[in-house]
N, C-alpha and C positions, 0 to 999 in steps of 0.2 A: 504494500500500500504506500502512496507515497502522496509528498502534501498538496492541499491543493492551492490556489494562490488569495483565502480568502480566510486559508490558518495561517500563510503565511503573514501575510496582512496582519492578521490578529495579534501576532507573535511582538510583530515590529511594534506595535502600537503600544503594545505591554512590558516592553523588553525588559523595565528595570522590575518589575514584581513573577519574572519568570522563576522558578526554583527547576535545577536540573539535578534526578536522581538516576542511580543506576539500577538495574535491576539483573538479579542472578539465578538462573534457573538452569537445576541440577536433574538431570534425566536419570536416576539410579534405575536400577532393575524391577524394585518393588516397590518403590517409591519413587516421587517428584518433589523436590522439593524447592517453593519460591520465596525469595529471599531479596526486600529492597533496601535501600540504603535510606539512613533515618531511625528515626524510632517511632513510628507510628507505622501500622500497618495499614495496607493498601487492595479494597477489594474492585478489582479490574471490571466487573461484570459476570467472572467466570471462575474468578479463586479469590483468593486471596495470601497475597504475598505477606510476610510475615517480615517484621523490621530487624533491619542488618544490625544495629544498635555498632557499627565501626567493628563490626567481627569480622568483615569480608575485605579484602584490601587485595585489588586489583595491580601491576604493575604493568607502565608501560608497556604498551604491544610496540615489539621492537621491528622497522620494518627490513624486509629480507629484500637482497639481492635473487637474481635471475636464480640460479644454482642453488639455494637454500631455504628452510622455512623455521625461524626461530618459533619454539615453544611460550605460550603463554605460561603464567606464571600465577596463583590467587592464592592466599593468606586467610586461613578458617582460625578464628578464635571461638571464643567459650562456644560450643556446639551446641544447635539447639535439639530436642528430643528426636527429628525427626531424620534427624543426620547423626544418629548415632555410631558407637564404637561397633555395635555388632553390625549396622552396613559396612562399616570403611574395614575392618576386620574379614571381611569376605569379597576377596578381590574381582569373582566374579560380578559383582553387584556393581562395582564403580567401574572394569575393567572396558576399556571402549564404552564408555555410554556419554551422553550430548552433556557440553555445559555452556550453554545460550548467557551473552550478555548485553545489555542492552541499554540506550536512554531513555528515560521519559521526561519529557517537560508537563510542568504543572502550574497551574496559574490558582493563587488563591485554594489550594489543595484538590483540585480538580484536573483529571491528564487533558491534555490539547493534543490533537493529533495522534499518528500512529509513533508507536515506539521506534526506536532509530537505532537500529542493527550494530552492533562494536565487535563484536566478536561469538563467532560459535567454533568449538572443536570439541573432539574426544580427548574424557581423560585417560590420559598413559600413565600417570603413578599420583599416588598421595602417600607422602611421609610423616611422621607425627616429628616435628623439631620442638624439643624443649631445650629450655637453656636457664639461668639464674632469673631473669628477665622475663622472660616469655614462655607458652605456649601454645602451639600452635600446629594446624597441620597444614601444610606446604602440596599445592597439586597444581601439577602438571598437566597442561593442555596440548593435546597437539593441532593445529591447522588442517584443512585437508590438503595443501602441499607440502606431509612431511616427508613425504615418500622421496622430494626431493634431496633430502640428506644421506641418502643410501646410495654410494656408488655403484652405478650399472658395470655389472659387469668386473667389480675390485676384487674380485675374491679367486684365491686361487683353488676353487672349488671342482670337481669332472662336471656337475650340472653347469656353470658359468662357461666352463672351457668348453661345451658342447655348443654351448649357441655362439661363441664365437668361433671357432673350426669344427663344425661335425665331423663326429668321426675319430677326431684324435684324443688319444687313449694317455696323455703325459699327465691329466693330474686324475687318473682314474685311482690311485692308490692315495693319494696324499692324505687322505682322512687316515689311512692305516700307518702312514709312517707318523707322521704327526701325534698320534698317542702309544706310538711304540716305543718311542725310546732311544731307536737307532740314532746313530751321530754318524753324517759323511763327512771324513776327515780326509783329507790332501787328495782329495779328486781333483781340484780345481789351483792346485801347486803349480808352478812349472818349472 
């Protein structure tokens, strides 16, 4: 959905009583859980997002070059019930599932317009980091161009070497030497 020129209109007119929140929403397995920034929750129509209360701390999306896709990065403090230990404790729950983020502007506590798209990826890992200071668990987003960080074709694999020369049989052993042990010594002396 995208705006039309009579919210945008509206926006300009209001500019200085605009409030812009974030909004975070966690696609678990058996659960969804929505999560805005603030301390007041926020019923959209159709749920109701439940207030971040500064537990959710996004970091700069860093932007990628041609060849690369840097990982998003989000910051969970005090956990509420429904993001508990025993979902994050079972990796299939969190493992590849959606975490949607997004703006919304609000005028007077009321949203304007459609929400404005920031970021969506699967997460690839959640770590619990504590330290003297903090608590916290740490998760990892990936983009749908992560696939760009895997070199085509780097690995000295027989599957890899087959789709570059079909046929040739040079690293058809390598997995077996590789965890055998053997050492080639002064083949390559002269």
């Amino acid at each position: 959905m995208s705006w039309t020129p009579q919210q945008i209109a509206f926006l300009e007119a209001n500019r200085d009583r605009i409030e812009a929140r974030r909004t975070f929403q966690f696609d678990f397995r058996s659960v969804t859980v929505r999560a805005i920034e603030g301390s007041t929750p926020w019923p959209d129509g159709t749920h109701v997002w439940i207030p971040a209360l500064n537990v959710i701390q996004a970091e700069g999306i860093k932007a990628s070059g041609v060849m690369d896709a840097h990982p998003a990065r989000y910051r969970l403090g005090r956990v509420t019930p429904d993001l508990g230990l025993a979902i994050l404790s079972d990796e299939s729950e969190w493992r590849d599932r959606r975490l949607t983020q997004r703006l919304v502007l609000f005028l007077d506590g009321e949203a304007v317009g459609p929400a404005v798209h920031i970021h969506s990826g699967l997460i690839a890992d959640i770590r619990r980091r504590d330290s003297v200071s903090s608590d916290y668990l740490e998760v990892r987003v990936e983009g749908p161009f992560k696939d760009r960080n895997a070199a085509l074709l780097g690995k000295y694999t027989d599957r890899d070497q087959q789709m570059r020369s079909p046929g040739d049989r040079g690293c058809e052993y390598v997995a077996l030497y590789e965890s055998s042990g053997a050492e080639f010594v002064g083949w390559l002396q002269g």
